[in-house]
N, C-alpha and C positions, 0 to 999 in steps of 0.2 A: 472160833478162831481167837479168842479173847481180845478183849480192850486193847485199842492202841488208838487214841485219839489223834486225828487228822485235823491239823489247825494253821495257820498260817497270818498273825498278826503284829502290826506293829502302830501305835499312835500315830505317826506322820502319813498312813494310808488316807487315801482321798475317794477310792473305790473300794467297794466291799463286794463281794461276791456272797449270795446266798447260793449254794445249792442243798444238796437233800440229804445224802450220808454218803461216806467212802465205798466203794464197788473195793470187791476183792483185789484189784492188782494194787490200787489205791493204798488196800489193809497194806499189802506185801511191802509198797514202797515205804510208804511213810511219806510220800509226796501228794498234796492235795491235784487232782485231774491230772494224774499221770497216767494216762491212756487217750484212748480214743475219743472221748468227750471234751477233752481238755486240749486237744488238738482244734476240733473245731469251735472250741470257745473261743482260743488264742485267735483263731481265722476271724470268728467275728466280729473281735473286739478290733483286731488290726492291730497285734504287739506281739511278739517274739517273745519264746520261751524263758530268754533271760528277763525280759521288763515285766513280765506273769509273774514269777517267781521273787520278784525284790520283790518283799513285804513291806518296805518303806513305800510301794507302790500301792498292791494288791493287797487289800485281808480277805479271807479265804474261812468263811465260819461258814461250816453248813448244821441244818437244823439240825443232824444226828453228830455225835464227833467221831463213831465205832462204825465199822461194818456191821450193818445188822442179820448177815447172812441170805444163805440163797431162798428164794422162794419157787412160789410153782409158776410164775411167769415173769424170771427177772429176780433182782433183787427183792429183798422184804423192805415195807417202809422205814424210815427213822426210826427209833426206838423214842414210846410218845414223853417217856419221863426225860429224855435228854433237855430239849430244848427247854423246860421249864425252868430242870436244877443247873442250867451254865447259862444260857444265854447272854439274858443281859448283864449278868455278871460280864463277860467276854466282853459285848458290843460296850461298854462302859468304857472301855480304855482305847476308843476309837474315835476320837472327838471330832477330826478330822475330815469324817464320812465325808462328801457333797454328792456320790451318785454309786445307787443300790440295785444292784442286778438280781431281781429273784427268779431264780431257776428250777422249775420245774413245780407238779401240783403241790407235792409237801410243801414246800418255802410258800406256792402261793396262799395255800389255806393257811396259815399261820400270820402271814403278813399283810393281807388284804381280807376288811371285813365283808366285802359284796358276796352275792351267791352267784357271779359268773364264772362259766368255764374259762379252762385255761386256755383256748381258744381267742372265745371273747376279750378279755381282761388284755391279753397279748395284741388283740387286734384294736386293743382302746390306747395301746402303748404309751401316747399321746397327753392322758389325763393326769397320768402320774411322771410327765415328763417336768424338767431334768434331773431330779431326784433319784426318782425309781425305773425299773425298768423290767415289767414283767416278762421273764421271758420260755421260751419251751426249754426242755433238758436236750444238752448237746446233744445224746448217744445216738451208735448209730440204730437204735432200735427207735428215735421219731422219726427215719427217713420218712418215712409214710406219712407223718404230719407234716414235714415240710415242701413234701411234693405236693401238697392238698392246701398248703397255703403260701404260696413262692412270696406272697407281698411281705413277707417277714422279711426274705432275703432280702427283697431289692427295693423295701423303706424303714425299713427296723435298721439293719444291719448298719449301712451310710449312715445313719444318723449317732448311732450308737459307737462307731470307730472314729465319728466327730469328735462328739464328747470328751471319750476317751483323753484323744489325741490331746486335747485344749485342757483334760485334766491333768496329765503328763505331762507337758509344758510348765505349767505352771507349780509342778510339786518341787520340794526346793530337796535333793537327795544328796546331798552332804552327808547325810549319815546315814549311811547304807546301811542294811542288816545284815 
């Protein structure tokens, strides 16, 4: 489908979102979690489509910046050269960060040196609290991980729409993007 990099940054962001690469509707839009995933992100976090979307809020880097096409069960992963040649280039003009949501196993295995599942790692949430915030990938292809581990819903989730909320508060947005 070629390049079309999905990004969504501004310096006065205080949350960053990791996730993993652009899904096809993703490519189509040119908007970061514009589907289905991004719906139940928004749910998680506890913020409305418009407050997601101010990037003086949100930055929105995922490990790939392209769609990397279809595979045989789901997307294919990030493409592995991406994150190396942008990254921290990108995350440099974020100074701002104070809390990192990583989304799904790509963001985890990049972001965390341990050798725990993304299971575990999410169910440790706690270690890497308030900083980071290991988390599953929205879509709705984890239903089946989230009905086999509800404690995400109902102690990840509260804790995480706290945050939020008291990062939001306090972000001074005078100058909107």
């Amino acid at each position: 489908m070629g390049p079309r990099p999905v990004v969504q940054l501004d310096p006065q962001a205080r949350i960053l979102i990791v996730g993993q690469a652009p899904g096809r509707k993703v490519h189509e839009s040119g908007i970061p979690f514009d589907d289905a995933s991004g719906a139940r992100l928004r749910d998680w976090l506890g913020v409305t489509r418009e407050v997601f979307y101010d990037c003086a809020q949100f930055a929105i880097v995922p490990m790939g910046l392209c769609y990397p096409g279809k595979g045989a069960s789901g997307d294919n992963p990030p493409r592995p050269e991406c994150a190396p040649a942008w990254r921290s280039q990108l995350l440099s003009h974020l100074p701002r960060v104070e809390l990192t949501l990583v989304i799904g196993q790509y963001a985890h295995a990049y972001h965390f040196a341990d050798t725990h599942s993304l299971t575990e790692r999410v169910a440790s949430w706690r270690n890497y609290w308030p900083r980071q915030v290991p988390m599953p990938h929205p879509s709705p292809r984890n239903n089946i991980w989230l009905r086999r581990n509800p404690w995400f819903e109902t102690e990840v989730v509260p804790a995480l729409q706290a945050r939020v909320a008291t990062l939001l508060e306090r972000a001074d947005t005078a100058d909107k993007c």
